[in-house]
RONU-398444 format. One record per residue (C-alpha): residue number from 1; residue in one letter; x, y, z. Coordinates in steps of 0.25 Angstrom, whole numbers, always signed. Layout:
<rs>
[NUM 'A' [X Y Z]]
...
</rs>
This chain:
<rs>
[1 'X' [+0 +0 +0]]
[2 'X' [+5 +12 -3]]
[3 'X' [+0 +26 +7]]
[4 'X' [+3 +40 +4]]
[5 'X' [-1 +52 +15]]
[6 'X' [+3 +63 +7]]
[7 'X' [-2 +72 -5]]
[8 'X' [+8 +77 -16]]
[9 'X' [+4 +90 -16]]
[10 'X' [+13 +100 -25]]
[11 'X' [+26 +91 -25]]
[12 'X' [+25 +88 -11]]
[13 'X' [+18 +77 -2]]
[14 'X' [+10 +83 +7]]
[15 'X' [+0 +79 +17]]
[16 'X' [-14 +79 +12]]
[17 'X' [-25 +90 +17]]
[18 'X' [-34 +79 +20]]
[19 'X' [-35 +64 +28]]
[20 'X' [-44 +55 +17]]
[21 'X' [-35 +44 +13]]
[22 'X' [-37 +37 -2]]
[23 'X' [-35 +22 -1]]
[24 'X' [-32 +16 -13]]
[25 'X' [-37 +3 -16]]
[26 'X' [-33 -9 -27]]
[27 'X' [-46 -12 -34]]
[28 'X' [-40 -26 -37]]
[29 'X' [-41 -30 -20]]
[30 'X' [-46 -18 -15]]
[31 'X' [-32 -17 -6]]
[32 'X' [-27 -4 -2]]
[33 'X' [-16 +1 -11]]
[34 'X' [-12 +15 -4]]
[35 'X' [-17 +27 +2]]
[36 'X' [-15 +41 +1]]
[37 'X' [-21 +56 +4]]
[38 'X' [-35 +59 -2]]
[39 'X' [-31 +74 -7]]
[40 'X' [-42 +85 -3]]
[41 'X' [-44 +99 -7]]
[42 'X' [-35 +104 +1]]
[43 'X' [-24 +96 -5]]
[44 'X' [-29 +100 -18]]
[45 'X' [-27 +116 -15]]
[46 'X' [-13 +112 -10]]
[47 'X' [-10 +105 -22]]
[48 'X' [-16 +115 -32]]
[49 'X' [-9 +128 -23]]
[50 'X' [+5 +121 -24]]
[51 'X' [+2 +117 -41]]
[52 'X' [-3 +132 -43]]
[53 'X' [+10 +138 -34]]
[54 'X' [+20 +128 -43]]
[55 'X' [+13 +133 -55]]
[56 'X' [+12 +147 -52]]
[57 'X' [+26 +150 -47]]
[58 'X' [+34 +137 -46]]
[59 'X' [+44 +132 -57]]
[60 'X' [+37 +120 -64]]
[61 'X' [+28 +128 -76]]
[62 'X' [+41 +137 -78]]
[63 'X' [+52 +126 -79]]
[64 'X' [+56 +125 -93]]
[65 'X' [+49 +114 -101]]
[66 'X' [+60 +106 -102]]
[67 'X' [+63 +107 -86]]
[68 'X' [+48 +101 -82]]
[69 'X' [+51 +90 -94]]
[70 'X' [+61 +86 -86]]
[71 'X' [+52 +85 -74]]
[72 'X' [+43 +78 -79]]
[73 'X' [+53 +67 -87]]
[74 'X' [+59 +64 -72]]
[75 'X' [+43 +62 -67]]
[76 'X' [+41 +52 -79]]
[77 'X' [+56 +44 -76]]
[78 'X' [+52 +44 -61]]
[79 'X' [+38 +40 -65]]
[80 'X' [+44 +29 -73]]
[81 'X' [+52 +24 -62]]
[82 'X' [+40 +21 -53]]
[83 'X' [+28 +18 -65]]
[84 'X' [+28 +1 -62]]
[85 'X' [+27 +5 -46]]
[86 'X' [+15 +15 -51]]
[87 'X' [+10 +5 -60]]
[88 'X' [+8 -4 -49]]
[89 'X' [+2 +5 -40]]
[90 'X' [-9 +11 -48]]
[91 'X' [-13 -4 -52]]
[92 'X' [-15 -7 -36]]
[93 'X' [-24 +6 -36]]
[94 'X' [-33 +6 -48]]
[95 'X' [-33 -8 -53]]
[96 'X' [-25 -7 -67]]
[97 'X' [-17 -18 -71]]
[98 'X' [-2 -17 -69]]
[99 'X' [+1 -18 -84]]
[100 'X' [-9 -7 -87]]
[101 'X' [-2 +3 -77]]
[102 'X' [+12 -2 -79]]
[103 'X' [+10 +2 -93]]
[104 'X' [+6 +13 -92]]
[105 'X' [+14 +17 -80]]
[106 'X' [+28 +11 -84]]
[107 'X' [+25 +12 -100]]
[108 'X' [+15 +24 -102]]
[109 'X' [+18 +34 -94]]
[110 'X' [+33 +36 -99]]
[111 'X' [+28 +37 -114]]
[112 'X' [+16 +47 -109]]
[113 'X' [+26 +56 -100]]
[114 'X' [+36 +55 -113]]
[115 'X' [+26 +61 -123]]
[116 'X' [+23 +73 -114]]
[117 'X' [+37 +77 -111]]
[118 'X' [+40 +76 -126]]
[119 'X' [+27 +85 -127]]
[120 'X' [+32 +94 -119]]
[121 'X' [+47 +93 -124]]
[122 'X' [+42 +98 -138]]
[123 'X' [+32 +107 -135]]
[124 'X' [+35 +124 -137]]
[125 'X' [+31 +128 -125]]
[126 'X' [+33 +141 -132]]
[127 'X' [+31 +144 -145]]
[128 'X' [+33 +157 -155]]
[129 'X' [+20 +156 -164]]
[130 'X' [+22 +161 -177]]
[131 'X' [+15 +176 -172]]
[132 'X' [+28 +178 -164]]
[133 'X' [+18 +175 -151]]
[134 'X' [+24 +167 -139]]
[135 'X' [+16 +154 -137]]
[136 'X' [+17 +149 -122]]
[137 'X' [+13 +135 -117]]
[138 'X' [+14 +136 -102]]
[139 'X' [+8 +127 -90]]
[140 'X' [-8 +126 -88]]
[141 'X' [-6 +128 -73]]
[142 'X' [-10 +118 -63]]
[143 'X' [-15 +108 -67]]
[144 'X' [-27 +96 -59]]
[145 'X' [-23 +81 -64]]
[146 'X' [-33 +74 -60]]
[147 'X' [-32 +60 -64]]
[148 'X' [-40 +46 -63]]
[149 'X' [-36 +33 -58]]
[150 'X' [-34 +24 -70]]
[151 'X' [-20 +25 -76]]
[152 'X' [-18 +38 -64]]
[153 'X' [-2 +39 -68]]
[154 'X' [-5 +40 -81]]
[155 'X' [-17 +50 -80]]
[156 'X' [-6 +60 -70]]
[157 'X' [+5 +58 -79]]
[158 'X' [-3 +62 -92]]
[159 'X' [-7 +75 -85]]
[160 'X' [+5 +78 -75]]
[161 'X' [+15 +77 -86]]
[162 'X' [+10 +86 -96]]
[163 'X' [+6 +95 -84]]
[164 'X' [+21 +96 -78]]
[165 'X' [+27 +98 -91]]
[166 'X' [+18 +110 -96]]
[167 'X' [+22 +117 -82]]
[168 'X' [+9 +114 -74]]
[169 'X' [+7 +110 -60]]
[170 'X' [-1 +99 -58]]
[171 'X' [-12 +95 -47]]
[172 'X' [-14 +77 -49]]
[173 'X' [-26 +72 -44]]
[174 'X' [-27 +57 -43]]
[175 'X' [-38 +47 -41]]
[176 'X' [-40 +41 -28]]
[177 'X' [-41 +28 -36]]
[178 'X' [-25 +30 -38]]
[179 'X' [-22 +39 -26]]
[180 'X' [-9 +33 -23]]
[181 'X' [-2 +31 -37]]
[182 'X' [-4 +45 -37]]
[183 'X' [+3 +49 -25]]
[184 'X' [+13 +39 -30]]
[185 'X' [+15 +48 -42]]
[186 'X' [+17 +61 -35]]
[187 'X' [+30 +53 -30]]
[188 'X' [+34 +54 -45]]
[189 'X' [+30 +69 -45]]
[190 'X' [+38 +71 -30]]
[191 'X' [+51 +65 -36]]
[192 'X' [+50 +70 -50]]
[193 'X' [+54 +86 -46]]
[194 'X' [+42 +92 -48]]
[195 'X' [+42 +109 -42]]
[196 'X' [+35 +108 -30]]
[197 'X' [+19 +111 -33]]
[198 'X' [+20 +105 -47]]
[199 'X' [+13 +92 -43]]
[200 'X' [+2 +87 -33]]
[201 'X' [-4 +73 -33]]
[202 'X' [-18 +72 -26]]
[203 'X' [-27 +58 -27]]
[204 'X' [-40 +62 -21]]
[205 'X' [-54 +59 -26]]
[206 'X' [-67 +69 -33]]
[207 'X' [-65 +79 -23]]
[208 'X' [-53 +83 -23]]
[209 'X' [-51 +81 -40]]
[210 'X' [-63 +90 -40]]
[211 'X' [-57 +103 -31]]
[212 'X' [-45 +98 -38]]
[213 'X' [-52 +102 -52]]
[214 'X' [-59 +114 -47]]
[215 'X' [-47 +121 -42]]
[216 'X' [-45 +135 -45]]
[217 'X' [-27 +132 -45]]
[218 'X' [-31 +123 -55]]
[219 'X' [-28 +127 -69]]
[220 'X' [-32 +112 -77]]
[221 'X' [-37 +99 -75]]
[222 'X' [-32 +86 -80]]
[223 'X' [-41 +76 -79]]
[224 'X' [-43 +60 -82]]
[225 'X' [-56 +53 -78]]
[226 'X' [-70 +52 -82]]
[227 'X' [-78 +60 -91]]
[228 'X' [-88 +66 -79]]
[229 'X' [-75 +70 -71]]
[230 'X' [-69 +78 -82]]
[231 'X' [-83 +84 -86]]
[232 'X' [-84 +90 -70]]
[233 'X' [-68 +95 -69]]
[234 'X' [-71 +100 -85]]
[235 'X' [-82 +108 -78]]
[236 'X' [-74 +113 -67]]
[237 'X' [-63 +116 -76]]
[238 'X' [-70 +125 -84]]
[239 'X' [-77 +133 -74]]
[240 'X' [-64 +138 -71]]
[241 'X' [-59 +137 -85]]
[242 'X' [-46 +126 -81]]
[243 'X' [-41 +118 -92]]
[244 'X' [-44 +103 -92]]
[245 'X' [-41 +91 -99]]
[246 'X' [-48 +79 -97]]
[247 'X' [-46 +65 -99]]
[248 'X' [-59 +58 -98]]
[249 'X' [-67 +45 -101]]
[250 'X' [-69 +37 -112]]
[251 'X' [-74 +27 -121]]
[252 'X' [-68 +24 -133]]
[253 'X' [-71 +15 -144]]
[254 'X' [-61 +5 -152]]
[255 'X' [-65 +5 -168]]
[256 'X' [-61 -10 -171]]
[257 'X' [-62 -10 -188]]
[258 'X' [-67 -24 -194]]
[259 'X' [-53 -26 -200]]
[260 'X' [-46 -26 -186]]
[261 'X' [-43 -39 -178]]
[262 'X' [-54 -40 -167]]
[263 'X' [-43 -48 -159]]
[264 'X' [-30 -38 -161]]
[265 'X' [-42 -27 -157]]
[266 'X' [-45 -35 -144]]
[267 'X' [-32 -35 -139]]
[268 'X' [-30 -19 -140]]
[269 'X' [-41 -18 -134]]
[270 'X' [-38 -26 -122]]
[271 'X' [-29 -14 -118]]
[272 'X' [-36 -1 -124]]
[273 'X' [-49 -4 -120]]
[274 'X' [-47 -13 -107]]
[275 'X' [-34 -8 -102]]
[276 'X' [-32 -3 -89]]
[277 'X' [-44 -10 -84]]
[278 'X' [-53 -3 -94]]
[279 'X' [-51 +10 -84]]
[280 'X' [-47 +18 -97]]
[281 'X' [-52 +30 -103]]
[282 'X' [-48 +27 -117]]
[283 'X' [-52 +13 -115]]
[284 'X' [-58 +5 -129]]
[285 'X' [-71 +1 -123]]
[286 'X' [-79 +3 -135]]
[287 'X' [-75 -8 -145]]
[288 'X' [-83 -4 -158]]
[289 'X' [-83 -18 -167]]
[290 'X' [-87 -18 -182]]
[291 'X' [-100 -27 -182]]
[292 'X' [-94 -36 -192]]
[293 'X' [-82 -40 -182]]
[294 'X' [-89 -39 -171]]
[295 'X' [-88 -50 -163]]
[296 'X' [-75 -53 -166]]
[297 'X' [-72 -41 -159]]
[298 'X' [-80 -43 -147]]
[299 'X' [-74 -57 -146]]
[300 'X' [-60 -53 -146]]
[301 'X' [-62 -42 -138]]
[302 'X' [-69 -52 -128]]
[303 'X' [-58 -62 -130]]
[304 'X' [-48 -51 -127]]
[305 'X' [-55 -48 -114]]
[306 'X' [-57 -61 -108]]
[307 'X' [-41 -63 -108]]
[308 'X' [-39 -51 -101]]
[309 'X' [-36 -54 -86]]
[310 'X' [-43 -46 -75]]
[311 'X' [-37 -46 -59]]
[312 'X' [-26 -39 -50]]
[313 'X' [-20 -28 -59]]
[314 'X' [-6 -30 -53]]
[315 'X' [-6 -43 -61]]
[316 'X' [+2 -41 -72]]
[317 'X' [-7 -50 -81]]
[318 'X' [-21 -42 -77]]
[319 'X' [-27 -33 -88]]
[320 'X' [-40 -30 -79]]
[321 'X' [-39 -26 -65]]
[322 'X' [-51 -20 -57]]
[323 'X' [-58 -9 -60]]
[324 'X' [-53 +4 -50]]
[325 'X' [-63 +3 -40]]
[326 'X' [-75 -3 -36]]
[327 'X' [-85 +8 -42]]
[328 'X' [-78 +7 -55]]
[329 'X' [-79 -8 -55]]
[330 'X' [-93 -7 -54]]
[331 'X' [-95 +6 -63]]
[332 'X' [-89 -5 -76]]
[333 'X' [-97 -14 -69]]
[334 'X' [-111 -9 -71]]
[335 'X' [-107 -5 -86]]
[336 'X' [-103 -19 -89]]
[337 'X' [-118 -23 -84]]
[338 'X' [-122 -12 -90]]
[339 'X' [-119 -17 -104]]
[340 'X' [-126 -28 -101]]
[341 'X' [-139 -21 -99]]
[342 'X' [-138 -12 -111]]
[343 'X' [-137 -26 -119]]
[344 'X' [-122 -27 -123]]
[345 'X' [-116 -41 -125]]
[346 'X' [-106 -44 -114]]
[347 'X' [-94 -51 -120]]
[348 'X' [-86 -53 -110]]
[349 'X' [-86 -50 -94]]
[350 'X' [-96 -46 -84]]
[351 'X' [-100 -36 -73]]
[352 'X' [-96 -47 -64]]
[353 'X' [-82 -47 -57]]
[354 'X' [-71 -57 -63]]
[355 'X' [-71 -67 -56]]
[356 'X' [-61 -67 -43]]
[357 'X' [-59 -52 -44]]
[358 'X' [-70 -48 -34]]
[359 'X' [-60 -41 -24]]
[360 'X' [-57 -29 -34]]
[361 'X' [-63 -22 -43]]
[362 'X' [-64 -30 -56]]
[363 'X' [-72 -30 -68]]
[364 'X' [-72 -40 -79]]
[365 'X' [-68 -34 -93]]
[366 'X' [-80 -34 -101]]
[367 'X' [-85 -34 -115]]
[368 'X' [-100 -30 -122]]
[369 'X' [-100 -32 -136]]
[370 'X' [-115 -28 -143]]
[371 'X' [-112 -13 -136]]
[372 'X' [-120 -3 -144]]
[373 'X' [-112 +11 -142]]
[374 'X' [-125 +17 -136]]
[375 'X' [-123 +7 -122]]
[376 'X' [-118 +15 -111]]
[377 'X' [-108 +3 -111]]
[378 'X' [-102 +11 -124]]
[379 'X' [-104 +25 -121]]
[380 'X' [-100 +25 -105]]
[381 'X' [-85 +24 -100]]
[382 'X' [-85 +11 -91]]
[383 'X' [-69 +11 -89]]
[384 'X' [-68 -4 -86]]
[385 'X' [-65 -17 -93]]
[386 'X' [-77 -15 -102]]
[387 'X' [-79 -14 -119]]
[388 'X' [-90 -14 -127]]
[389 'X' [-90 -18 -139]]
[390 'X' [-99 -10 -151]]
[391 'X' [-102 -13 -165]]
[392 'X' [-101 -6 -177]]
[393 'X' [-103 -6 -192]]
[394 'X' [-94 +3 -201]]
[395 'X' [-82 +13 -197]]
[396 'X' [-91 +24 -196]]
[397 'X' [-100 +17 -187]]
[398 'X' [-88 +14 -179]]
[399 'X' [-83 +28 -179]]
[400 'X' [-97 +33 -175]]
[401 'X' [-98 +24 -162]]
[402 'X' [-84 +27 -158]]
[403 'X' [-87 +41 -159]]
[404 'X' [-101 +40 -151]]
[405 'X' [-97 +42 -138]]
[406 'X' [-94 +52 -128]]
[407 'X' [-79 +50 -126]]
[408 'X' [-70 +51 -134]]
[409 'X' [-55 +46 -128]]
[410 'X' [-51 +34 -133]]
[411 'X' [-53 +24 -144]]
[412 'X' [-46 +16 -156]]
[413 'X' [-49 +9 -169]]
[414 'X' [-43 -6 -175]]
[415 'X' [-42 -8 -188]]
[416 'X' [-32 -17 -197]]
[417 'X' [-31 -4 -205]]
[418 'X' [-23 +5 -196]]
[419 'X' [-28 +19 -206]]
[420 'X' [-42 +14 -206]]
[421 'X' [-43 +14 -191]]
[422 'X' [-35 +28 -193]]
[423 'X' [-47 +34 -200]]
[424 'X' [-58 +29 -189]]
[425 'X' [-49 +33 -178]]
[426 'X' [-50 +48 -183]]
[427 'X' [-64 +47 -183]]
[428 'X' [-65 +44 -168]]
[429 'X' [-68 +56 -158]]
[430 'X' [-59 +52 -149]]
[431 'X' [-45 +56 -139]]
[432 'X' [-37 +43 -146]]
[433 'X' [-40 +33 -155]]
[434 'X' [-29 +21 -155]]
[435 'X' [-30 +14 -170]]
[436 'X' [-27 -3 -167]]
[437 'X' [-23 -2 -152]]
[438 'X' [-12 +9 -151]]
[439 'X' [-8 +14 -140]]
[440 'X' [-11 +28 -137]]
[441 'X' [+1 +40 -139]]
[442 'X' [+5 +47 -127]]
[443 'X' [+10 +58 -137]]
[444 'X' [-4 +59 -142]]
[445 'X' [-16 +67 -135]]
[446 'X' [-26 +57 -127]]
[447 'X' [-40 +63 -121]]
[448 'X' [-53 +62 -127]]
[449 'X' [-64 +70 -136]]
[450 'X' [-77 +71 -132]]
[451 'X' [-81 +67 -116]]
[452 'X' [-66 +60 -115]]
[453 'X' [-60 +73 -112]]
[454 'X' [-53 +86 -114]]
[455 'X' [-38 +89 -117]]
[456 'X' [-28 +78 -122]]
[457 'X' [-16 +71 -114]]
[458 'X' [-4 +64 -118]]
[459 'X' [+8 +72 -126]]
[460 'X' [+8 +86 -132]]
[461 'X' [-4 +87 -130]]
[462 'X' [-7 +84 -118]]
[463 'X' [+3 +92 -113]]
[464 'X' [-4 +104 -119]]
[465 'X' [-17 +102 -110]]
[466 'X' [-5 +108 -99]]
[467 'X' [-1 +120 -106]]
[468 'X' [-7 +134 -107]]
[469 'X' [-4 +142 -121]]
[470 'X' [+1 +157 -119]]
[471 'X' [+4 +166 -132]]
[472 'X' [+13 +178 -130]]
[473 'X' [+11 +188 -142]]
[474 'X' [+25 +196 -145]]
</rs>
């Protein structure tokens, strides 16, 4: 078990304003992983004074570029040296199996971190346009990370890097969900050299993200969680014209073209639709089929599902581990009976618990073929182990279905001809469209159109979401 007492409030640990205690619980056994300080308002005002001193008059947003590069390149080697210990840690907390967060941790983080220091290495933070007119890009300001509990390093990481290297100062919130992983990190921050002020870690729940987001030190948002979340900080935010960006839910459809093999199909999407648990927001839980191959597809899809192995996510061979908490598993639950009553075909699974995983919080991965795209189980994010399978009759058909929904995040296309799944993927309203199971580019801008978000992450652009533009006429 692993206990903290203290809060990192502005590079330094500090006790916390008040005595509520998070406990951190594995969803596999419900054993207690760690402890640490619920962070309150008062800690928050802390926090946002010592972030708003460190911008207004410390040294971090007027280094030279170059100089907070370097910074944050000794986070990332530091970072690096640690990431299997984090891997292992934010497995016990939330339930994702340890070759999902070692990935992403040992693997991921690295070529993420990479692509926004060569953003930020190649960037003219000030320009001569062709009037003869200055152009300045200079820090936002401080900034509120709030982050959910999912992948929590990587959701920090995306938004504390760019941050840092534009010059801002950043307040992270994290989930109570991962509470401690978070204070973990902030031993990353302590030892990487920050200016005192330029970092504050707080895991605490609604309350204090809400005072958090409201905050008249606060100059932006960053924000990664659900749709309703980001519609009420959007709200706040624009009451007092602060700049957001938001990373938000989705539900993004796969467009698999009669001449793609249904079984090569099945086994990408084993990672980017049920990876991480199915606790993704870019996950491929929409499988859109052409009717004249269509039960081959829900057969190999099946086939693919029923070899996957569900238990303890620090086994090495788990692809499924539980879902984060006990709410959650019953929220994916009720969908999964839920597409039984709207009349859906259940392929494979069950809303019942697999069998001798009743201790934790599990949920068998489940397929519904026969989905019309009207069934909430088509429209609604269920973030769990749990694809739908819908027909359709032509490209266009396929096009229009993808495009019928309210998100607009994620998504992909299969086809045996790589410039014909091109031409559809253009046609889709969506953040990133990924053609025969590529792997997404951490140089390329991720968010979503539509209710999936506001603002982009990930490379030049996303580094852009934390800078301000100032022209200077001479």
């Amino acid at each position: 078990m692993t206990s903290y007492d203290k809060l990192f409030i502005g590079g330094r640990w500090s006790a916390p304003a008040g005595t509520e205690v998070i406990e951190v619980h594995s969803p596999h056994d419900r054993s207690l992983v760690g402890t640490v300080p619920h962070a309150t308002p008062e800690d928050v005002d802390a926090a946002v004074a010592a972030a708003r001193e460190a911008f207004d008059h410390g040294p971090w947003p007027r280094l030279t570029p170059e100089e907070r590069q370097k910074t944050v390149a000794r986070l990332q080697e530091l970072y690096s040296s640690r990431a299997a210990e984090m891997a292992a840690l934010i497995t016990a907390e939330n339930g994702s199996p340890i070759s999902i967060t070692t990935g992403l941790n040992v693997h991921g983080l690295p070529e993420q971190t990479a692509a926004y220091l060569r953003a930020a290495a190649e960037l003219d933070w000030e320009a001569v346009l062709p009037s003869g007119a200055l152009l300045r890009r200079e820090a936002v300001g401080v900034v509120a990370a709030i982050i959910p509990w999912n992948a929590p390093h990587q959701s920090a990481l995306v938004k504390l890097v760019p941050a840092l290297l534009a010059g801002c100062t950043v307040v992270l919130k994290a989930s109570p969900e991962t509470a401690v992983d978070s204070l973990a990190l902030a031993e990353v921050l302590a030892e990487a050299g920050f200016p005192e002020g330029v970092v504050s870690v707080l895991p605490a729940g609604r309350e204090t993200s809400e005072y958090l987001v409201a905050h008249p030190g606060v100059d932006k948002v960053a924000f990664t969680g659900s749709t309703a979340a980001g519609r009420a900080i959007a709200a706040t935010a624009g009451a007092q014209l602060k700049r957001v960006s938001l990373e938000l839910g989705g539900k993004s459809a796969v467009i698999v073209l009669e001449d793609a093999d249904p079984t090569e199909v099945a086994q990408g999407l084993k990672f980017h639709s049920l990876g991480n648990n199915g606790e993704n927001c870019q996950a491929h839980t929409r499988i859109l089929a052409p009717r004249s191959r269509y039960e081959e597809v829900v057969q190999a899809v099946r086939a693919m599902m029923e070899t996957l192995v569900v238990g303890d996510p620090s086994d090495p061979a788990t692809f499924i581990g539980p879902m984060v908490r006990a709410d959650q598993q019953q929220r994916v639950r009720s969908y999964i009976e839920l597409g039984i009553s709207e009349g859906a075909r259940l392929v494979t699974g069950g809303p019942e618990v697999p069998e001798g995983l009743e201790g934790g919080y599990y949920v068998a991965p489940t397929l519904f073929a026969d989905v019309d795209n009207t069934m909430r189980i088509a429209r609604e994010e269920i973030f769990g182990p749990v694809l739908v399978v819908i027909p359709f009759d032509d490209e266009d058909d396929a096009v229009r279905i993808a495009n019928d929904s309210d998100y607009g995040l994620g998504g992909g296309v299969w086809s045996a001809d790589q410039e014909r799944a091109l031409a559809v993927a253009r046609r889709i309203r969506t953040g990133i469209m990924l053609v025969n199971g590529a792997a997404p580019a951490k140089d390329g801008p991720f968010g979503g159109f539509k209710s999936s978000g506001v603002g982009r992450e990930f490379g030049s652009v996303g580094l852009s979401q934390y800078v301000e533009y100032q022209t200077i006429a001479v």
